[in-house]
DOLO-288399 format. One record per residue (C-alpha): residue in one letter; y, z, x. Coordinates in nm, 3 decimals, decimal comma, always signed. Each point is the difference from the previous one (the first is absolute). Example, Ala and Ser with C-alpha at 12.3 -4.5 7.8 and 13.67 -1.06 7.14 Angstrom:
DOLO-288399
SITE bavo      py      pz      px
SITE    a  -0,450  +0,780  +1,230
SITE    s  +0,344  -0,066  +0,137
//
This chain:
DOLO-288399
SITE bavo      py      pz      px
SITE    x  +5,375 -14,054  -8,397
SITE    x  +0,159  -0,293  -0,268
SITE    x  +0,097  -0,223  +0,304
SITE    x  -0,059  -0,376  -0,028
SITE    x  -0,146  -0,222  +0,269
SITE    x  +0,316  +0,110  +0,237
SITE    x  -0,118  +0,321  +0,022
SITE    x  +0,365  +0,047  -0,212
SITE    x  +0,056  +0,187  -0,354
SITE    x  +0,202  -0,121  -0,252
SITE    x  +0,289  +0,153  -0,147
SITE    x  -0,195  +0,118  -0,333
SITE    x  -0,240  +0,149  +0,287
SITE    x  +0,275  +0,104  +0,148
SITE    x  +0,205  +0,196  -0,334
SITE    x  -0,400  +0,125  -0,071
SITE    x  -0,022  +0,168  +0,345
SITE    x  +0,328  +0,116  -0,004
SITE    x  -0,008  +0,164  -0,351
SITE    x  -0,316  +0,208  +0,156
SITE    x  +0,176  +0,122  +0,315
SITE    x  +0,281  +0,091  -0,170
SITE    x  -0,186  +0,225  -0,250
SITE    x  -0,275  +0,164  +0,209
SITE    x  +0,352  +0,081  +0,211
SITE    x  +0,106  +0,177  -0,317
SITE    x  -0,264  +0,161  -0,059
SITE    x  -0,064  +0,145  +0,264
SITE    x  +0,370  +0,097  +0,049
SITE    x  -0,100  +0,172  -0,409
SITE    x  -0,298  +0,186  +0,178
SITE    x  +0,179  +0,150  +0,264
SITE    x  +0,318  +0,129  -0,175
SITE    x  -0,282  +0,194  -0,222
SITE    x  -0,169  +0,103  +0,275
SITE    x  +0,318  +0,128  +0,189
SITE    x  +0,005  +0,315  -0,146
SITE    x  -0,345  +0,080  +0,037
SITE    x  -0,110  -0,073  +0,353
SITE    x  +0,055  +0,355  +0,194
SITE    x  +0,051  -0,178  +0,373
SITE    x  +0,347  +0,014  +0,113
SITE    x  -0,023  -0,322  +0,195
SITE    x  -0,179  -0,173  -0,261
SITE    x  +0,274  +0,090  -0,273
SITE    x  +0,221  -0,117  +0,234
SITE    x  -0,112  -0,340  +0,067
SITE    x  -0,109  -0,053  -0,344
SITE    x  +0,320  +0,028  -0,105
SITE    x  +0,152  -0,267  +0,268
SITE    x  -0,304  -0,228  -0,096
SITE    x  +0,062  +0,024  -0,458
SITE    x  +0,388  -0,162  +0,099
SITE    x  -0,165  -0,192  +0,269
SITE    x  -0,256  -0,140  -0,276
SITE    x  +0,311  -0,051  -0,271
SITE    x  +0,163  -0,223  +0,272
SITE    x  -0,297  -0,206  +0,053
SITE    x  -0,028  -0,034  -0,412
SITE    x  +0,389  -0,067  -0,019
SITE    x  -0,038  -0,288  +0,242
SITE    x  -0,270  -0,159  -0,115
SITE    x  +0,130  +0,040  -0,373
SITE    x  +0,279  -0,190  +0,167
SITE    x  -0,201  -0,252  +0,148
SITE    x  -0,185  -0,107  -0,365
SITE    x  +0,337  -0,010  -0,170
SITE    x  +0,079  -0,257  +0,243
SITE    x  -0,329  -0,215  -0,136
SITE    x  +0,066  +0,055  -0,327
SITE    x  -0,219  +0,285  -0,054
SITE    x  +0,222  +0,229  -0,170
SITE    x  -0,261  +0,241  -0,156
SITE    x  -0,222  +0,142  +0,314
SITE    x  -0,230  +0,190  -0,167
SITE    x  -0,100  -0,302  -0,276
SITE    x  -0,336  -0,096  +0,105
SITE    x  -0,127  +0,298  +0,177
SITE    x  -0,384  +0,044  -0,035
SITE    x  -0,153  +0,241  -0,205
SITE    x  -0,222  +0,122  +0,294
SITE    x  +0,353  +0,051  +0,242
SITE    x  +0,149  +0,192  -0,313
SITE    x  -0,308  +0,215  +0,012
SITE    x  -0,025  +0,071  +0,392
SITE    x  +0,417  +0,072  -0,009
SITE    x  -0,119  +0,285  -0,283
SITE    x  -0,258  +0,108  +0,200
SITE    x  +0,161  +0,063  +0,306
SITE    x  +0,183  +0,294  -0,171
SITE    x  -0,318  +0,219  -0,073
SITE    x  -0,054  +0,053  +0,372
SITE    x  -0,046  +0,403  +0,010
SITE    x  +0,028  +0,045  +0,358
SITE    x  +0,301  -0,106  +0,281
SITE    x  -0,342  -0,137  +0,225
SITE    x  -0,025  -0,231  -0,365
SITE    x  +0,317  -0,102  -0,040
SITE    x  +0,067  -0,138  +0,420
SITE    x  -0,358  -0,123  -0,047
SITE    x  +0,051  -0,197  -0,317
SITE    x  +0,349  -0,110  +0,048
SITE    x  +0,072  -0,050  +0,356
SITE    x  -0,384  -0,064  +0,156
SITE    x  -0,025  -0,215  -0,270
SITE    x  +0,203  -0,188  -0,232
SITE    x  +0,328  -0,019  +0,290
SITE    x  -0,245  -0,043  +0,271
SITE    x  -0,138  -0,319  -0,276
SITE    x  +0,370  -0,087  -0,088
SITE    x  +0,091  -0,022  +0,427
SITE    x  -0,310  -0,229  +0,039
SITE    x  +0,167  -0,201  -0,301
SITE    x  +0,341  -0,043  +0,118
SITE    x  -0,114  -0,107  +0,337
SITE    x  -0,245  -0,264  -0,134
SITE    x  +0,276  -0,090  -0,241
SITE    x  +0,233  -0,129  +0,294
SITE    x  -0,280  -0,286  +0,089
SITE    x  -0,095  -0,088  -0,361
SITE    x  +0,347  -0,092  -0,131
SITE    x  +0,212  -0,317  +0,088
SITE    x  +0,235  +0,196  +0,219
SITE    x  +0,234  -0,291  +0,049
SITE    x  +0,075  -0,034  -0,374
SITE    x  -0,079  +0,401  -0,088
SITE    x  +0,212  +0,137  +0,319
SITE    x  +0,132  +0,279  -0,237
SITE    x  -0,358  +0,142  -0,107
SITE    x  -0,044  +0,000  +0,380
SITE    x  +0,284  +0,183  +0,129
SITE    x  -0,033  +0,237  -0,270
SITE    x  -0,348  +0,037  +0,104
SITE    x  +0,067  +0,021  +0,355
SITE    x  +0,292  +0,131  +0,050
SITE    x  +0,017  +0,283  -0,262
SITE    x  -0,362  +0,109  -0,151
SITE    x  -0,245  -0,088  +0,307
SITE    x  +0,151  +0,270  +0,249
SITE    x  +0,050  +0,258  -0,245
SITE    x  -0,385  -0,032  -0,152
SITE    x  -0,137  +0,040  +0,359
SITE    x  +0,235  +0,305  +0,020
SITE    x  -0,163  +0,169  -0,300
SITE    x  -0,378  -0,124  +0,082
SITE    x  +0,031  +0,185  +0,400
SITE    x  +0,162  +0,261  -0,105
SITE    x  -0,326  +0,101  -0,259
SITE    x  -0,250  -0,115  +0,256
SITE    x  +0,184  +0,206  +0,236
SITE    x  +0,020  +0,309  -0,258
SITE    x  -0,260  -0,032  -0,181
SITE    x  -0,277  +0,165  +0,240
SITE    x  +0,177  +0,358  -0,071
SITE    x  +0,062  -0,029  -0,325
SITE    x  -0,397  -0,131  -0,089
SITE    x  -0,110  +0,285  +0,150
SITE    x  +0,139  +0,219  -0,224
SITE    x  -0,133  -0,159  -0,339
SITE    x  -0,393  -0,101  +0,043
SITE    x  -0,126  -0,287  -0,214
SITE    x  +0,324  -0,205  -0,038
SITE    x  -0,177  -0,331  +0,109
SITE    x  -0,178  -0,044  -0,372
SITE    x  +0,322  -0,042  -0,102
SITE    x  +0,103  -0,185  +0,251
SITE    x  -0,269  -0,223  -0,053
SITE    x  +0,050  -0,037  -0,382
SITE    x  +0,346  -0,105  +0,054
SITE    x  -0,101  -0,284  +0,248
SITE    x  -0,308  -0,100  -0,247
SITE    x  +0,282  -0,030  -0,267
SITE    x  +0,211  -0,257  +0,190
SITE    x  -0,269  -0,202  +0,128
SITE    x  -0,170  +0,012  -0,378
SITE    x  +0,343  -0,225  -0,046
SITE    x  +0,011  -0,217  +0,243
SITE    x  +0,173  +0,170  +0,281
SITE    x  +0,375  +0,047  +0,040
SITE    x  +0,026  -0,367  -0,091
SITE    x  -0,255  +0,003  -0,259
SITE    x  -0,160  -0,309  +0,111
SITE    x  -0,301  +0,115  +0,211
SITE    x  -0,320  +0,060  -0,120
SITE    x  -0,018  +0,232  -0,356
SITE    x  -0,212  +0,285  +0,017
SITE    x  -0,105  +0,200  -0,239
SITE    x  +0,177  +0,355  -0,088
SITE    x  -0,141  +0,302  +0,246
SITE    x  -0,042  +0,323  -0,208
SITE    x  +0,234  +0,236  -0,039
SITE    x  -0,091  +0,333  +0,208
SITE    x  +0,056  +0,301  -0,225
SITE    x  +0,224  +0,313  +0,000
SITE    x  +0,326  -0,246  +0,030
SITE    x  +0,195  +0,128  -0,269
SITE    x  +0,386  -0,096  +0,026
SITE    x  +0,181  +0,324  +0,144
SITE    x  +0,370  -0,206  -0,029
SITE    x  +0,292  +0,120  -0,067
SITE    x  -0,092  +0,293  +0,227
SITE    x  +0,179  +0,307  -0,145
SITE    x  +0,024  +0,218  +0,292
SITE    x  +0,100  -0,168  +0,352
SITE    x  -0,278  +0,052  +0,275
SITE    x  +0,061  +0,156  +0,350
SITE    x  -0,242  +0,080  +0,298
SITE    x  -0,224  +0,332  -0,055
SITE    x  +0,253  +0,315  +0,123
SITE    x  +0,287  -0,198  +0,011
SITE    x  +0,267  +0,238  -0,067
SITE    x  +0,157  -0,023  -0,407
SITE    x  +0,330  +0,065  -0,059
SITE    x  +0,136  +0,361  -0,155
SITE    x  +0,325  -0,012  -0,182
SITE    x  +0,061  +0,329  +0,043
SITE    x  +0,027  -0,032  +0,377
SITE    x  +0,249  -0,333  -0,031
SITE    x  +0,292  +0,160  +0,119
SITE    x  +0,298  -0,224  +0,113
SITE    x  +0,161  +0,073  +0,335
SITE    x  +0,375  +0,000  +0,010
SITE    x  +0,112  -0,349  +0,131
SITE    x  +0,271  +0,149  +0,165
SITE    x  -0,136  +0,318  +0,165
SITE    x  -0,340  -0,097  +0,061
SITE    x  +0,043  -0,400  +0,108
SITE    x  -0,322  -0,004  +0,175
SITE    x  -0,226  +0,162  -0,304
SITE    x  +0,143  -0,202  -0,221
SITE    x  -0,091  -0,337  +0,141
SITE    x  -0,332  +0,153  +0,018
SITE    x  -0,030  +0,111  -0,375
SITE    x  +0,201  -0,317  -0,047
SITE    x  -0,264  -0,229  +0,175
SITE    x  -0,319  +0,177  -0,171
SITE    x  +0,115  -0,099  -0,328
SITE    x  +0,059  -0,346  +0,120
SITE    x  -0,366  +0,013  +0,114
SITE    x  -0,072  +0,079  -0,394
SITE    x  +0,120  -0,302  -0,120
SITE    x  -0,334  -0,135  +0,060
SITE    x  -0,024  +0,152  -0,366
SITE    x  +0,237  -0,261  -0,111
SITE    x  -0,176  -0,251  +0,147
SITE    x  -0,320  +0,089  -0,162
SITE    x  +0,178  +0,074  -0,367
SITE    x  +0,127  -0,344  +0,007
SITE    x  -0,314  -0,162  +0,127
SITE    x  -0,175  +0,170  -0,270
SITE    x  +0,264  -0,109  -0,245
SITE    x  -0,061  -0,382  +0,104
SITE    x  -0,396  +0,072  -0,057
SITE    x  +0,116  +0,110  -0,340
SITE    x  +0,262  -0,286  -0,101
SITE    x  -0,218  -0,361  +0,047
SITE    x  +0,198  -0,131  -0,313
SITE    x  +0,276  -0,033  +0,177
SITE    x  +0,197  -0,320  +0,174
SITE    x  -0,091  -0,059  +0,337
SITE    x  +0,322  +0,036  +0,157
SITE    x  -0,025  +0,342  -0,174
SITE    x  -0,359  +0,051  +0,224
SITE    x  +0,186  -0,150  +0,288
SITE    x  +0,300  +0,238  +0,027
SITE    x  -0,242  +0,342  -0,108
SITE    x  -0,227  -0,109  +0,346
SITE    x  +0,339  -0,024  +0,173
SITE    x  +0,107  +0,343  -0,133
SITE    x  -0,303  +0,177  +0,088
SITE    x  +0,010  -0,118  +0,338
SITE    x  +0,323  +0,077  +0,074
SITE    x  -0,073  +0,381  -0,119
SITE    x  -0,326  -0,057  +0,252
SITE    x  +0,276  -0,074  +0,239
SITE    x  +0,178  +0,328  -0,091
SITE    x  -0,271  +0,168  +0,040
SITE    x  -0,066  -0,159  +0,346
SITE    x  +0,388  +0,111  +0,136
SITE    x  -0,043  +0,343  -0,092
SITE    x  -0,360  -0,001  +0,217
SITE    x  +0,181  -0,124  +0,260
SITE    x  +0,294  +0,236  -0,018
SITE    x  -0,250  +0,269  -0,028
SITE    x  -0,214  -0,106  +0,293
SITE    x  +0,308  -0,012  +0,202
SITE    x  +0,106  +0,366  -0,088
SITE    x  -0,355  +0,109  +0,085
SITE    x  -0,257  +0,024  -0,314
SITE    x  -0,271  -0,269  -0,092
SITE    x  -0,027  -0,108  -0,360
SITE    x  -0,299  +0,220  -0,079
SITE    x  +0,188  +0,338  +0,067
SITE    x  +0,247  -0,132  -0,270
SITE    x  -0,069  +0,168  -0,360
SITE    x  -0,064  -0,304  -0,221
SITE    x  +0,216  -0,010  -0,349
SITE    x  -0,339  -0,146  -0,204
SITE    x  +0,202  +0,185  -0,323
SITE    x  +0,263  -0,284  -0,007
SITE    x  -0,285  -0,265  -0,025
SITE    x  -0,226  +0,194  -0,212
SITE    x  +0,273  +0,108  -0,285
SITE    x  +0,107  -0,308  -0,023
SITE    x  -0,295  -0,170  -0,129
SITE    x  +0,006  +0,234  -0,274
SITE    x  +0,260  -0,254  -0,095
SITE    x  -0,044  -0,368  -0,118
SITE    x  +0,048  -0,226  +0,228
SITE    x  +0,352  -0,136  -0,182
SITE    x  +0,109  +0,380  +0,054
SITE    x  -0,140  +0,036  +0,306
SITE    x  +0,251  -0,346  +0,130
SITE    x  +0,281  +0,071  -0,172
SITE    x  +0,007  +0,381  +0,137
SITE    x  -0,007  -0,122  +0,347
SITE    x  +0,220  -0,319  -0,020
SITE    x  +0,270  +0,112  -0,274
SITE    x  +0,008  +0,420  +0,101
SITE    x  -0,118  +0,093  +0,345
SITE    x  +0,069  -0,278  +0,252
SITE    x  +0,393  -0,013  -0,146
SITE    x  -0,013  +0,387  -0,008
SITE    x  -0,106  -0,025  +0,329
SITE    x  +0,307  -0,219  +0,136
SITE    x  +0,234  +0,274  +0,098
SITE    x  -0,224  +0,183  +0,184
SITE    x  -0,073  -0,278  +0,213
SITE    x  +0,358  -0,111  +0,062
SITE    x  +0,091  +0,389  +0,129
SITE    x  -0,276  +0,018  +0,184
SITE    x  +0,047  -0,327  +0,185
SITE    x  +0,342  +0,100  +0,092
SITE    x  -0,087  +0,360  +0,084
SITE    x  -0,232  -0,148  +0,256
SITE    x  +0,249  -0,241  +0,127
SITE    x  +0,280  +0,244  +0,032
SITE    x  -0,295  +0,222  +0,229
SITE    x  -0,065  -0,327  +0,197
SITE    x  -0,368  -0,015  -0,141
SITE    x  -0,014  -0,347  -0,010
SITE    x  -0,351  -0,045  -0,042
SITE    x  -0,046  +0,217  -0,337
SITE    x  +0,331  -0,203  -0,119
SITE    x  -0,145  -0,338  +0,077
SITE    x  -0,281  +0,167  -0,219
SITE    x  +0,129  +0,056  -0,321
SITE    x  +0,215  -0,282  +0,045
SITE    x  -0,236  -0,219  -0,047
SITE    x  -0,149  +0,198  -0,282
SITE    x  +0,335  +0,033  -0,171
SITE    x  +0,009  -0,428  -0,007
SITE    x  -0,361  -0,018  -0,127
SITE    x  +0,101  +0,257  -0,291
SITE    x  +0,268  -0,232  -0,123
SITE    x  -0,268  -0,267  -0,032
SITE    x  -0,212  +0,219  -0,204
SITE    x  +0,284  +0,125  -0,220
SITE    x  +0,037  -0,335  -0,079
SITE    x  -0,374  -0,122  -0,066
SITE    x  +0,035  +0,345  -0,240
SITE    x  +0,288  -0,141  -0,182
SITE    x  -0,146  -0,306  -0,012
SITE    x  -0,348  +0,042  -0,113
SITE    x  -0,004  +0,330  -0,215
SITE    x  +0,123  -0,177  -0,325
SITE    x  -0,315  -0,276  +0,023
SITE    x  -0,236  +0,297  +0,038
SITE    x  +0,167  +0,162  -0,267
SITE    x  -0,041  -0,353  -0,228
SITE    x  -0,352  -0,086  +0,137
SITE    x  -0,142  +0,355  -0,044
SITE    x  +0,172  +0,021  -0,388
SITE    x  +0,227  +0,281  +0,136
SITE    x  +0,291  +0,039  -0,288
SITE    x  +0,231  +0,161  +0,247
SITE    x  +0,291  -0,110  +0,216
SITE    x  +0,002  +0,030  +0,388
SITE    x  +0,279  +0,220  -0,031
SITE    x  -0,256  +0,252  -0,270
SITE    x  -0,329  -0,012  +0,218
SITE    x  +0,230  +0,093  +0,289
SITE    x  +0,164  +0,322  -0,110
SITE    x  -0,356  +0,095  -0,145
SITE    x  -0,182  -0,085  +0,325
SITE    x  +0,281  +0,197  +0,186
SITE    x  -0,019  +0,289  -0,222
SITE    x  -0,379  +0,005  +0,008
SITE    x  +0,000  -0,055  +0,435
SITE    x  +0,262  +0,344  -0,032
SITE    x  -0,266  +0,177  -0,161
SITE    x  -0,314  -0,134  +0,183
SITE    x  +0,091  -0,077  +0,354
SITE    x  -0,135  +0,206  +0,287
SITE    x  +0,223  -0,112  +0,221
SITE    x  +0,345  +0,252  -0,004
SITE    x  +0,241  -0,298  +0,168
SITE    x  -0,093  -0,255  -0,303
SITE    x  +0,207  +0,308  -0,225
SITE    x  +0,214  +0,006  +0,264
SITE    x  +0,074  -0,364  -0,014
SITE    x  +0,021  -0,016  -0,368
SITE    x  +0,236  +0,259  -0,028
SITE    x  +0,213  -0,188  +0,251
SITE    x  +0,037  +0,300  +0,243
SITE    x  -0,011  -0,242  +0,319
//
């Protein structure tokens, strides 16, 4: 493991092991905001998308932790054979692949790391790897490894033949040494066949006869005259926002050039749309219908990537979510002035995470703009994007928004 005779590793060691964690964390944080889009299971999508900001957390503070010793460039030094397996892990074709590969494996690896970590290093003079070990990555990596062991059996049943891969992806990381790189070097197991890359996915997967969405039947209750339908109708779109979460997942697949803060604030974003997703499935479960008997708005996703992924950003940071704002704030005190408290408390919540994102929009559309060798201004690519979303969207209250009628 690189310790000397006191069973201790050195800070070099130290920096080296650190560097590894920190990048396996990304990529598998990469993997799964590819893979978001594309895995059918509502749980799974779900929990994948707590677990991509959960990853970009553990990568933040161990960035953190290597400024600290002077490593200020994390990825400097990263092996040729990690590089490879963090490429690989994309070109999983199945969700049985991706659990298997990412969680059974390289997480369950990285959890075996962090805890072995805590003995090898001086913790007296390296207290801050420690805590930041302990106290932040540890618990959250044991969350993610039980919850696939736990899901996994249901979702293996359902795609045969997943452990090749499995297995290729664990041959991979031992080929280089392990999660530390220091054990025993292997040679390279054989790549098993038929794993072309399927990423970005261009159409958003659901469960077999899941219900899809008809725009023709979207028809808005009257706030006023119909209170109760139109929490309902309100609440199924929020359910839809899952879309969101998957667009901008997607969109961070799409965009590794990037800064990391950039990386760091998308994961945030598409978990808090997970999260708006989440209130409107329990608003909906509370006013009597489970998520599956919701019609599922796969157009939003699905046009959308007929965008680049600049577009794509911009359309949902600069137009829609400040479109969007009014709504929320009559809604919010429509249900207040009806003593709904709970669907207030809702969108309240969702109205102060929208502000956030307005504000990542305003402040990262003009680097995509000068990284991707766009020549227009955020103020152009967001009356195109607007006019193209009023001519493309399936989704009526997106006009309506736009239009400001709320």
């Amino acid at each position: 493991m690189g310790a000397d005779r006191s069973g201790k590793i050195g800070i070099e060691q130290n920096v080296a092991f650190l560097k590894r964690y920190a990048f396996l964390e990304r990529a598998c944080m990469r993997t799964l905001a590819g893979w978001l889009a594309g895995v059918p299971e509502w749980e799974a999508k779900n929990m994948i998308g707590l677990h991509i900001w959960e990853s970009a957390t553990a990568v933040d503070a161990l960035h953190g932790r290597l400024r600290e010793l002077r490593a200020h460039q994390p990825e400097r030094g990263i092996s040729d054979g990690l590089r490879a397996l963090a490429a690989e892990l994309d070109h999983a074709q199945t969700s049985a692949e991706v659990i298997a590969s990412v969680y059974l494996v390289v997480k369950t690896a990285l959890l075996e790391a962090y805890r072995a970590h805590l003995d090898l290093t001086w913790e007296d003079f390296d207290n801050p790897t420690v805590k930041i070990i302990s106290e932040q990555i540890v618990g959250l990596a044991e969350a993610q490894v039980a919850w696939a062991i736990q899901f996994f059996p249901e979702v293996s049943a359902r795609y045969p033949g997943w452990e090749a891969w499995r297995d290729y992806i664990a041959g991979l990381l031992v080929a280089d040494g392990g999660v530390t790189g220091t054990q025993l070097h292997l040679a390279a197991p054989a790549r098993p066949e038929g794993h072309a890359l399927l990423l970005p996915w261009k159409e958003c997967q659901r469960m077999p006869g899941w219900p899809v969405f008809d725009p023709s039947t979207d028809i808005e209750p009257d706030r006023e005259a119909e209170p109760e339908a139109h929490r309902l109708w309100r609440f199924k779109h929020y359910l839809n926002e899952m879309t969101a979460a998957e667009t901008l997942a997607s969109v961070l697949w799409m965009t590794p050039e990037m800064p990391w803060e950039y990386q760091l604030n998308v994961a945030r974003h598409q978990w808090d749309e997970i999260r708006h997703s989440q209130l409107g499935q329990t608003r909906i479960q509370q006013l009597g219908l489970q998520v599956a008997d919701v019609p599922q708005v796969v157009q939003i996703y699905n046009v959308m990537m007929t965008l680049p992924a600049v577009d794509q950003y911009a359309l949902l940071t600069t137009v829609i979510e400040p479109n969007g704002m009014p709504e929320k704030v009559t809604n919010r005190e429509h249900w207040e002035a009806i003593d709904d408290e709970i669907s207030a408390a809702a969108v309240s919540y969702d109205w102060s995470d929208e502000n956030f994102h307005i504000r990542w929009g305003q402040k990262w559309t003009p680097v995509l703009l000068e990284t991707y060798g766009y020549s227009e201004t955020p103020e152009e690519i967001k009356a195109r994007t607007e006019a193209w979303m009023l001519e493309h969207t399936p989704v009526k209250m997106q006009v309506k928004m736009a239009q400001g009628d709320y």
